[in-house]
C-alpha positions as CSV (number, residue, x, y, z in Angstrom):
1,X,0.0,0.0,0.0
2,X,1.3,3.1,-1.1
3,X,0.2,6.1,0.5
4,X,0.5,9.7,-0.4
5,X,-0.3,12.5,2.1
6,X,0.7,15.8,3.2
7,X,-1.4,17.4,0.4
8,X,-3.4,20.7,0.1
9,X,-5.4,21.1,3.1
10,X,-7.0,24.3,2.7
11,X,-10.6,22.7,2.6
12,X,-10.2,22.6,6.3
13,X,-11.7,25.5,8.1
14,X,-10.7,25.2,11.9
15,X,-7.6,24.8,13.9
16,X,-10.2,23.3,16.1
17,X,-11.6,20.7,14.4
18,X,-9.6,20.0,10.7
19,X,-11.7,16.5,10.2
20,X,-10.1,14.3,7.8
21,X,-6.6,15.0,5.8
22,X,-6.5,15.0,2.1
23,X,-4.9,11.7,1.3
24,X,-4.5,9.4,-1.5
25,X,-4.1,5.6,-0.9
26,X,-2.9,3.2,-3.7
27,X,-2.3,-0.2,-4.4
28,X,-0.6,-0.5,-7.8
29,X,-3.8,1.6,-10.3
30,X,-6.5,1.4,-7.9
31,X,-6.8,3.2,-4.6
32,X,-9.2,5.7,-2.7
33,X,-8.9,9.4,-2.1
34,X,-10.2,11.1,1.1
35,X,-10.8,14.2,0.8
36,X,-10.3,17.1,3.8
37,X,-12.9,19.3,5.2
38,X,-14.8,21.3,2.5
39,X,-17.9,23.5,3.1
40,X,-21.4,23.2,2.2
41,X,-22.0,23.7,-1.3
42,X,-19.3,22.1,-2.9
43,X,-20.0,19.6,-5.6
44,X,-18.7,16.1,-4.2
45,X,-19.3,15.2,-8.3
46,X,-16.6,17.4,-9.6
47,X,-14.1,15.2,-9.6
48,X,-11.3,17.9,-10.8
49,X,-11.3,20.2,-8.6
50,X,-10.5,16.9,-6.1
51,X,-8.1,16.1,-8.6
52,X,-6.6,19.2,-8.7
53,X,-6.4,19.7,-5.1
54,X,-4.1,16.7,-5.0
55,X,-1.7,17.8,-7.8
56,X,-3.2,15.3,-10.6
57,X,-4.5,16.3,-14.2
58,X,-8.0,16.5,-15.2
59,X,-9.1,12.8,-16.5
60,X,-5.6,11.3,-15.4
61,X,-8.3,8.9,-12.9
62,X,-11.5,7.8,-12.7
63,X,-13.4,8.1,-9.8
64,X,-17.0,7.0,-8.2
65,X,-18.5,8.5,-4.9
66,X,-18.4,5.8,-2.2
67,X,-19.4,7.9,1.0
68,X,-19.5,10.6,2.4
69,X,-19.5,12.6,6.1
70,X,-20.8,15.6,7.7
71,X,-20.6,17.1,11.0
72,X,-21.3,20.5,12.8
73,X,-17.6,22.2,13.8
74,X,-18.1,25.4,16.3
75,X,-15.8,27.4,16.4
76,X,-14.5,30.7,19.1
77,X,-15.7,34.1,17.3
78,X,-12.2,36.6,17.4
79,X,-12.8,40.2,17.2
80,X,-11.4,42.6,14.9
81,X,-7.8,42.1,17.2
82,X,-7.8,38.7,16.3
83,X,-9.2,37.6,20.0
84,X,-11.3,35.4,21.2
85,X,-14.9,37.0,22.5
86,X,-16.2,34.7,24.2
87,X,-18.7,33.6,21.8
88,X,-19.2,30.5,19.8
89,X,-20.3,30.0,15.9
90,X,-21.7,27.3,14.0
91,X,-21.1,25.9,10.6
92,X,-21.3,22.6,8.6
93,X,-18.4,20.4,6.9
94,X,-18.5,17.4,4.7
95,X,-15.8,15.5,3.3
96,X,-15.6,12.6,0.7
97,X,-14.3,9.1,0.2
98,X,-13.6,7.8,-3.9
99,X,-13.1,5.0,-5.6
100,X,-9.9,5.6,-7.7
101,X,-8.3,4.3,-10.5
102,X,-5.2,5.4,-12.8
103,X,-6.2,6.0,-16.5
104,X,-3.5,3.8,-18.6
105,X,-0.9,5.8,-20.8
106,X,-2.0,8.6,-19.2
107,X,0.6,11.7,-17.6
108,X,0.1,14.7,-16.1
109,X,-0.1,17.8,-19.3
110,X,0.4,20.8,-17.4
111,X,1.4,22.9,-20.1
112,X,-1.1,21.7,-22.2
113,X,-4.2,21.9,-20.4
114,X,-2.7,25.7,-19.7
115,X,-2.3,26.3,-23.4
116,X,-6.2,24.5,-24.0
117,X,-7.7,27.2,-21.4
118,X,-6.8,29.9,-23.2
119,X,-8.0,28.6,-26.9
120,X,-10.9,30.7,-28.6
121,X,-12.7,29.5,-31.4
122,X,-12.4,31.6,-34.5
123,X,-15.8,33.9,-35.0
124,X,-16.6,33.9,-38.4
125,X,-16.7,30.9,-41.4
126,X,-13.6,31.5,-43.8
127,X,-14.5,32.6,-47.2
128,X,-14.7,29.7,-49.4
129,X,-11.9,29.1,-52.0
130,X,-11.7,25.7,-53.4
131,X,-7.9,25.4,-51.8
132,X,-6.7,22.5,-48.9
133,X,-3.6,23.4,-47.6
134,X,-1.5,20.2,-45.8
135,X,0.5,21.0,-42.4
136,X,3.2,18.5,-42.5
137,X,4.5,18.5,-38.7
138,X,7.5,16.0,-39.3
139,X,10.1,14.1,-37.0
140,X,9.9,16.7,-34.1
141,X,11.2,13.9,-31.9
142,X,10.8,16.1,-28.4
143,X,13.5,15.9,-26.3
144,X,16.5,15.2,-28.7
145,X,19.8,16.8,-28.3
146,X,21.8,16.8,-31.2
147,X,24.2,19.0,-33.1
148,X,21.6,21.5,-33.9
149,X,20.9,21.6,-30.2
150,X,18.2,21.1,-27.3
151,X,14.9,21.7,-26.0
152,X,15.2,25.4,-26.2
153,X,16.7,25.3,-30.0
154,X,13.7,22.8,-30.5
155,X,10.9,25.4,-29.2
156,X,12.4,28.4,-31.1
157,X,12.5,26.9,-34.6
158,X,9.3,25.9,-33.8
159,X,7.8,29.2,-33.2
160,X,9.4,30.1,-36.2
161,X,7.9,27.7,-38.1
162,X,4.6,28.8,-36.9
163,X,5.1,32.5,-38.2
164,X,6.4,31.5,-41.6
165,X,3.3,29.2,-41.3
166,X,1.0,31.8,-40.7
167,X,2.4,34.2,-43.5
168,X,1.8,31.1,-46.3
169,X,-1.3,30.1,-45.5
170,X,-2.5,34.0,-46.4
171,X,-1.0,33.8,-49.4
172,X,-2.4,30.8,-50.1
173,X,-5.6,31.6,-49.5
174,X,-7.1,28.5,-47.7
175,X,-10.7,27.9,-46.4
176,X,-9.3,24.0,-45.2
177,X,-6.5,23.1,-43.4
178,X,-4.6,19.6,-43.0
179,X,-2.5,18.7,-40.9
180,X,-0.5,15.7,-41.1
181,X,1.7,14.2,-38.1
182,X,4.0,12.3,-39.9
183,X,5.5,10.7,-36.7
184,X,8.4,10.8,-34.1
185,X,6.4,13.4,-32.5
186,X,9.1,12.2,-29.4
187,X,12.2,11.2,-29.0
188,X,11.7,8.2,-26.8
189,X,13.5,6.1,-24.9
190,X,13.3,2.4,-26.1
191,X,14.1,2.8,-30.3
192,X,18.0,2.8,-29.8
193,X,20.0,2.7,-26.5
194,X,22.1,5.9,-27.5
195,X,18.3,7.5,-26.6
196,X,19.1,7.4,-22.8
197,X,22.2,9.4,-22.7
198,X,20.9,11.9,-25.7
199,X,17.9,12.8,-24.5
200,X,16.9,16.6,-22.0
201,X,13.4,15.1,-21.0
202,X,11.9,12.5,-19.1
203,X,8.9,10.7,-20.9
204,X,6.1,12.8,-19.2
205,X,8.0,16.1,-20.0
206,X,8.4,14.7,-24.0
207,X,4.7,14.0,-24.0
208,X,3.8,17.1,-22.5
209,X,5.8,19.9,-24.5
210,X,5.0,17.6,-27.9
211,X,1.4,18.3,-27.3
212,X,1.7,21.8,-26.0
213,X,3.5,22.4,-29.6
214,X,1.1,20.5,-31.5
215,X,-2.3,21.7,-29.9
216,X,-0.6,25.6,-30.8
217,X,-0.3,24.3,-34.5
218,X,-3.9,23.1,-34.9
219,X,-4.8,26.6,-32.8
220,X,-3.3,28.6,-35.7
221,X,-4.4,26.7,-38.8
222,X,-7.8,26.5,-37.1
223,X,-8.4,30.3,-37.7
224,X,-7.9,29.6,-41.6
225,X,-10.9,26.9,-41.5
226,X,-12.2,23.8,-40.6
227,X,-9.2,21.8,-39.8
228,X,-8.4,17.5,-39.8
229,X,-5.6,16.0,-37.9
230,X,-3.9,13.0,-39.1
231,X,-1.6,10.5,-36.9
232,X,-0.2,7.6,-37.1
233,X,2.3,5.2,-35.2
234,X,6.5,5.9,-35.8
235,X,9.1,4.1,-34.3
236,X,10.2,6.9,-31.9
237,X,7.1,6.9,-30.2
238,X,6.0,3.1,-30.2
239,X,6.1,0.9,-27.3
240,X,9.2,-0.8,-28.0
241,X,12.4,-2.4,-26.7
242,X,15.3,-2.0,-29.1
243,X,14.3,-2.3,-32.4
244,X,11.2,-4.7,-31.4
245,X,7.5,-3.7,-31.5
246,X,6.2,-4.8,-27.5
247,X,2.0,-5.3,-28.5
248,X,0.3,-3.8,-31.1
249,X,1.4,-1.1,-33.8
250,X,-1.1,1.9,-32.1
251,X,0.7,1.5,-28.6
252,X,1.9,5.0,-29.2
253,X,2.8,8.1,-27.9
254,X,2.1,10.1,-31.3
255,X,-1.5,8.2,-31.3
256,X,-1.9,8.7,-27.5
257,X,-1.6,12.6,-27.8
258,X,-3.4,12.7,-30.6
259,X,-6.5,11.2,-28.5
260,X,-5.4,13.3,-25.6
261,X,-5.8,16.5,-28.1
262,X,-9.0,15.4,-29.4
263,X,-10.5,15.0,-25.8
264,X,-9.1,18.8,-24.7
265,X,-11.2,19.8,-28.0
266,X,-14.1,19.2,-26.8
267,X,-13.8,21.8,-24.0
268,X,-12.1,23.9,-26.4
269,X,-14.5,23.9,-29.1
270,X,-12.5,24.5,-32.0
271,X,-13.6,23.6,-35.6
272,X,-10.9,20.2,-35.7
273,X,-11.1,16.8,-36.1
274,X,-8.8,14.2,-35.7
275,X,-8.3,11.1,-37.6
276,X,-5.6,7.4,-36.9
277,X,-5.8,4.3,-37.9
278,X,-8.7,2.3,-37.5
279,X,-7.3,-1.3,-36.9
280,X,-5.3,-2.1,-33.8
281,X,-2.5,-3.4,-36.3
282,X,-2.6,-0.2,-38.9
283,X,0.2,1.8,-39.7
284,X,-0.6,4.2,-42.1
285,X,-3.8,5.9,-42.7
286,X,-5.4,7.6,-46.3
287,X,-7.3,11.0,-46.2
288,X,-9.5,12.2,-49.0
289,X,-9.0,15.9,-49.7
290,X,-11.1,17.7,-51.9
291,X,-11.6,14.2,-54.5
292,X,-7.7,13.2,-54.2
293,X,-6.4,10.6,-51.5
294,X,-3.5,11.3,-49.0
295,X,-1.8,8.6,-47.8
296,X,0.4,8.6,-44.8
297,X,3.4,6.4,-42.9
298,X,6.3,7.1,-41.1
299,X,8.8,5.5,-43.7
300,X,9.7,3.3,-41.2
301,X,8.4,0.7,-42.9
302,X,11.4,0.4,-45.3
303,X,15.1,0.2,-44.6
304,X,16.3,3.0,-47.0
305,X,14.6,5.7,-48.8
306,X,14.7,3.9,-52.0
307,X,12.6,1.1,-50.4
308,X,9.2,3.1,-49.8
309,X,8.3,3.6,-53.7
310,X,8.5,-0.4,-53.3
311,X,6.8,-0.7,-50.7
312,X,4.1,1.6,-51.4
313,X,3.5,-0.4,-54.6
314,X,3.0,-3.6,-52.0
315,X,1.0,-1.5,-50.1
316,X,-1.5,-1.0,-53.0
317,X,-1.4,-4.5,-53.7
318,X,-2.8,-5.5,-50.4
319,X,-5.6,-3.0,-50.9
320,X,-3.8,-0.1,-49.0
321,X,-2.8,3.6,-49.1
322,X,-4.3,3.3,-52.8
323,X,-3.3,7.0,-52.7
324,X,-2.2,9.7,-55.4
325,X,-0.1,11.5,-52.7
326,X,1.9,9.7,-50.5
327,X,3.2,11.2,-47.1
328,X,6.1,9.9,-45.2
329,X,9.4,11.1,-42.8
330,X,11.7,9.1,-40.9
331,X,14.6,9.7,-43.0
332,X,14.8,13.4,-41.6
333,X,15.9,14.8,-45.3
334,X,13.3,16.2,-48.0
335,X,12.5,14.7,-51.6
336,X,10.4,14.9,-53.7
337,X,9.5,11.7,-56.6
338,X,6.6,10.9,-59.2
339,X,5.9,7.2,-59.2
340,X,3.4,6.4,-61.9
341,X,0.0,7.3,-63.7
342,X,-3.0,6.5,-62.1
343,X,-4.8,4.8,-65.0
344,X,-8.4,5.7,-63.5
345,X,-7.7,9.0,-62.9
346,X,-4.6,9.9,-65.4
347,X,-3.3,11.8,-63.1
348,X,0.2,11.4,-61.3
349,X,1.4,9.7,-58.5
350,X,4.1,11.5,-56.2
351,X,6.1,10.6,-52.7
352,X,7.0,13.3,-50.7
353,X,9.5,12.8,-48.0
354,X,8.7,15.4,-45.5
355,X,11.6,17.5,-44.1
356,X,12.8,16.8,-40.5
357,X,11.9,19.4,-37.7
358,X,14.0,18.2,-34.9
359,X,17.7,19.0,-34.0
360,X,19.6,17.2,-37.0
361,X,20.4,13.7,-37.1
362,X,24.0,12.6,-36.5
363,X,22.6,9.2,-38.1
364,X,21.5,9.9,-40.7
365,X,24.5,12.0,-41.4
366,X,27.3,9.3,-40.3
367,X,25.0,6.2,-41.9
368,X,23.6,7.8,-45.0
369,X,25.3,10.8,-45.8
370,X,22.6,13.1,-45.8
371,X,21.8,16.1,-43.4
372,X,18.8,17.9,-44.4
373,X,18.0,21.4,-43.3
374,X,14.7,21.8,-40.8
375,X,11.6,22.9,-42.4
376,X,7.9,22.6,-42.3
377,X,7.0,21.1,-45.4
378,X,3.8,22.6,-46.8
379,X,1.6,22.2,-50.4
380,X,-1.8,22.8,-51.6
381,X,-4.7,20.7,-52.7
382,X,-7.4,22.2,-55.2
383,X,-10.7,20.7,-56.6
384,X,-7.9,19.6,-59.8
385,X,-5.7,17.9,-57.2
386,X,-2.4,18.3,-55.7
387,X,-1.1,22.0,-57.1
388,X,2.6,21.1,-57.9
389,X,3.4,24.6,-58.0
390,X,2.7,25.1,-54.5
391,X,4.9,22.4,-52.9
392,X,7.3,24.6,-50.3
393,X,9.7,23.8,-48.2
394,X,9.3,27.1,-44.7
């Protein structure tokens, strides 16, 4: 039994009579919390302001009402000098019992849930004009250190991003906005053992400042109009030990905090939805956008950047990511390839390799030879398709 006390206590309004202490009690993910005195009117049902009296996150446990107490506490009246009068006053207290249990592959977001608060939704429906523009948010990888730098190198090309961002998507006059998480949203720990002793977060503090970035992202492209989400699983961010898969493909941070985003939205009220794979097994996903199909996968998948065209074509042959655009990162360096006619549609197939957005990659460098430059990778979709002259690189 694990038991953690010594918590916020302020519910308690005597010196004479405190009642119970604020306590949680645990036994691996279930337990009970106890709450301290609180006064009449407060709603034993609102389960975060409990929460966040004992330093948890909203929705990081679930809870049921099991009992409750109540009992009369007098108290000495004090004057105006702070001393007793000689008279005594009245007043009721109550305090809770719940049943507890841990959500799994859930962590506390403070930053986030910060960030959510202060989110508006936009006031008026963008003008229509036919144009999708696609968001690809690329290899982040949260936490990394590497020769470009750390967290705070991370957070300022970021922000940068965002601005140059912001600046495109008025020139490209959007009324639809996609965003595509391409994967390695986090760095990790388990993909590599170099990860333990390159890395400036802990797990929780990866999870928290990739979602922070990410929800401030869909903030922006929000105002532009009606904006989709898309994730899927990477190996950065899977549950893994080594090089091998632990479970199923969607145990996954980049999935998790996509779900984790989509919940928050729902208090936030902005005009986004969010999309994954359906299957428990699924590793890449396909979007429709305005009549042409988007298809999406890390590009871990394939051992080499010459093995995803190949792929792909497999891909199609099993009935998958039958796409005429397809999406993928991992190999932290941009390109840019046609790969056949559709022969329904006559139009073009391409693979876009989406730039990196982390702090470089010394492997990729030292194993591959190639050191792309961070950018945002960006392009437009019209009611004709994919609009090559807008493909960008911010």
């Amino acid at each position: 039994m694990i038991l953690e006390d010594a918590w916020d206590d302020s519910g308690s309004t005597s010196d004479e009579d405190t009642g119970p202490l604020w306590r949680a009690e645990w036994a691996g993910d279930e337990g009970t919390i106890q709450t301290g005195a609180l006064p009449d009117g407060f709603d034993p049902q609102n389960f975060d302001d409990v929460l966040d009296r004992l330093g948890y996150a909203p929705g990081e446990i679930r809870m049921e009402l099991v009992s409750a107490s109540r009992w009369e506490q007098r108290t000495a009246v004090r004057g105006d000098d702070g001393r007793k009068t000689g008279e005594m006053q009245s007043s009721w207290l109550n305090a809770y019992k719940y049943k507890a249990q841990r959500n799994a592959l859930c962590v506390n977001l403070p930053a986030l849930y910060a960030d959510m608060k202060a989110s508006r939704p936009r006031k008026k429906e963008p003008v229509s004009t036919g144009r999708t523009a696609v968001v690809c948010w690329a290899d982040i990888q949260t936490g990394k250190t590497d020769h470009l730098g750390g967290v705070t190198e991370l957070m300022e090309r970021l922000e940068d991003k965002r601005v140059a961002l912001k600046a495109w998507l008025k020139s490209e006059k959007v009324d639809h906005v996609v965003i595509a998480d391409v994967g390695d949203i986090v760095e990790g720990f388990d993909n590599v053992l170099s990860q333990t002793r390159t890395n400036g977060l802990s797990l929780m503090a990866q999870v928290d400042l990739a979602a922070t970035e990410f929800w401030r992202t869909i903030k922006l492209c929000e105002k532009f109009g009606h904006t989709d989400v898309l994730s899927i699983p990477s190996n950065h961010c899977q549950w893994r030990r080594g090089k091998s898969l632990i479970g199923t493909p969607n145990n996954d941070w980049g999935l998790h905090i996509s779900e984790r985003l989509e919940q928050l939205n729902e208090e936030a009220g902005l005009d986004v939805s969010f999309h994954r794979p359906v299957g428990d097994y699924d590793e890449s996903l396909t979007f429709k956008i305005r009549g042409t199909a988007l298809g999406l996968a890390h590009g871990h998948q394939a051992k080499n950047p010459a093995g995803i065209i190949p792929w792909w074509k497999n891909q199609k042959h099993e009935g998958k990511l039958l796409c005429e655009v397809l999406l993928t990162g991992h190999f932290h360096y941009p390109s840019f390839r046609p790969s056949g006619r559709d022969p329904v549609t006559g139009k073009s197939s391409y693979h876009i390799q989406a730039s990196t957005l982390d702090n470089g990659s010394a492997w990729v460098r030292n194993t591959m030879g190639e050191d792309g430059d961070p950018a945002l990778t960006v392009f437009a979709v019209n009611d004709d398709g994919f609009d090559l002259t807008s493909f960008t690189l911010l």
